[in-house]
PAVO-101720 format. One record per residue (C-alpha): residue in three letters; x, y, z. Coordinates in steps of 0.05 Angstrom, whole numbers, padded with zeros to 5 digits, always signed. Last residue first. Example, Ala and Ser with C-alpha at 12.3 -4.5 7.8 and 13.67 -1.06 7.14 Angstrom:
% PAVO-101720
SER+00273-00021+00143ALA+00246-00090+00156
END
This chain:
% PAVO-101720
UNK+00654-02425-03137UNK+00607-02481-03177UNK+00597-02444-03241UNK+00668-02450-03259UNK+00688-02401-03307UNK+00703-02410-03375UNK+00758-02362-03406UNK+00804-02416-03397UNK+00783-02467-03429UNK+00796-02539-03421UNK+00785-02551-03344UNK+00746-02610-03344UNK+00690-02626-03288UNK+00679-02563-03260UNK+00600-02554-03283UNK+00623-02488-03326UNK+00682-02530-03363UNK+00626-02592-03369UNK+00586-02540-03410UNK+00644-02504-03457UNK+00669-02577-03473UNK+00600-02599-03495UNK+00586-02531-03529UNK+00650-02545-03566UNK+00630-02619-03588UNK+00567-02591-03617UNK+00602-02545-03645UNK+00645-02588-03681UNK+00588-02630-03707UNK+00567-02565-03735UNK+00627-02545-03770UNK+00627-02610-03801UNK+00572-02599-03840UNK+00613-02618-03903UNK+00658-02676-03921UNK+00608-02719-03923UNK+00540-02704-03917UNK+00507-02697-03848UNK+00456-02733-03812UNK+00502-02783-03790UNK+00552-02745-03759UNK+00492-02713-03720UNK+00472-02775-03699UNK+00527-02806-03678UNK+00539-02742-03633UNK+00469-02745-03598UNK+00476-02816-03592UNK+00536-02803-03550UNK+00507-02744-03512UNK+00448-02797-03496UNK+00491-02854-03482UNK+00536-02818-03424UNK+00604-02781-03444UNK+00664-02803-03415UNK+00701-02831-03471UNK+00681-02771-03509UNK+00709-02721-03458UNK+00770-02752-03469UNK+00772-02757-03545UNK+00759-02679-03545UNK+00827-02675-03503UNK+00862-02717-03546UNK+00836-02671-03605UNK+00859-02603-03570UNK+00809-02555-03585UNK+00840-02486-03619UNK+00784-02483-03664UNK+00829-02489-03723UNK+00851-02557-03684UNK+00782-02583-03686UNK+00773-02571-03760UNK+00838-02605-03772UNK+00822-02666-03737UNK+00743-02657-03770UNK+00777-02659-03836UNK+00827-02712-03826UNK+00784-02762-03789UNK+00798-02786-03730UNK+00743-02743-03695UNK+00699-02795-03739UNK+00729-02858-03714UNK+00718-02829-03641UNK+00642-02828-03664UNK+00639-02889-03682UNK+00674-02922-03627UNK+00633-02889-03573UNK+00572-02918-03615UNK+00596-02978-03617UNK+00613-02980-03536UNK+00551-02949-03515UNK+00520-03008-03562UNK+00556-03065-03525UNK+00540-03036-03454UNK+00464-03032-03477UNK+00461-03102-03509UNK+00498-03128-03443UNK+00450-03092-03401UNK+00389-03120-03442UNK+00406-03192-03443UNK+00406-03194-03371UNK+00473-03205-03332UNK+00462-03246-03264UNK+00499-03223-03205UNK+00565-03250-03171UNK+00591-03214-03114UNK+00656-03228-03089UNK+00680-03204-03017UNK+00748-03171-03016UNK+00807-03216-02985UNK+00857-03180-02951UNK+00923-03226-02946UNK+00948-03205-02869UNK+00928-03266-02838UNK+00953-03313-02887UNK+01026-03275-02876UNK+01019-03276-02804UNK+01006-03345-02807UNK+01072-03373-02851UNK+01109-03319-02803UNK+01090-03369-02748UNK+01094-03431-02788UNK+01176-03410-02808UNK+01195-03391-02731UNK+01191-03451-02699UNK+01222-03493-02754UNK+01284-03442-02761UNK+01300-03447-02687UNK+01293-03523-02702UNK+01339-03521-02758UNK+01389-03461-02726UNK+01390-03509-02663UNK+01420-03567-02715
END
């Protein structure tokens, strides 16, 4: 019976401590205009587009001649802002199938070359960091 009332002391005290110590971050709720969501949801198709086209066979192998690796390449495309990405849409666009690829692959090089000089991604070795 004194463990029961030992136990009933001690149970709402560690009860509060455990309340008290549950961090609780502030919400924030905003309103979503038409025009971010249409923006997010076109960064996103676009991103998806042009991932489908490093997918294919031709540029994969393309890529790997080039001695890019393609998970790497998908990286730096998942973090690219809208412009580069509409950049790259377009140029895989623009050109026929099967050929031009070179230059879509390029473009994708000078990509990896450029964020290798700002010290973001460290792909190539014979790029130097511009920011030591």
């Amino acid at each position: 019976m004194n463990f029961f009332r030992r136990l009933g002391k001690v149970v709402p005290f560690l009860s509060i401590l455990a309340l008290l110590s549950i961090h609780m971050a502030p919400l924030q709720a905003a309103m979503v205009d038409n025009d971010q969501l249409i923006e997010q949801t076109q960064h996103n198709i676009t991103k998806q587009e042009v991932l489908s086209n490093i997918d294919r066979q031709d540029v994969h192998d393309q890529l790997v001649a080039m001695g890019v690796d393609v998970d790497d390449a998908k990286d730096r495309i998942s973090q690219m802002n809208d412009q580069e990405l509409a950049q790259i849409a377009q140029d895989f666009d623009e050109m026929p199938a099967g050929s031009g690829v070179l230059g879509a692959l390029l473009v994708v090089f000078v990509v990896l070359v450029v964020t290798d000089m700002l010290g973001a991604t460290d792909v190539f070795g014979f790029v130097h960091n511009i920011n030591h």
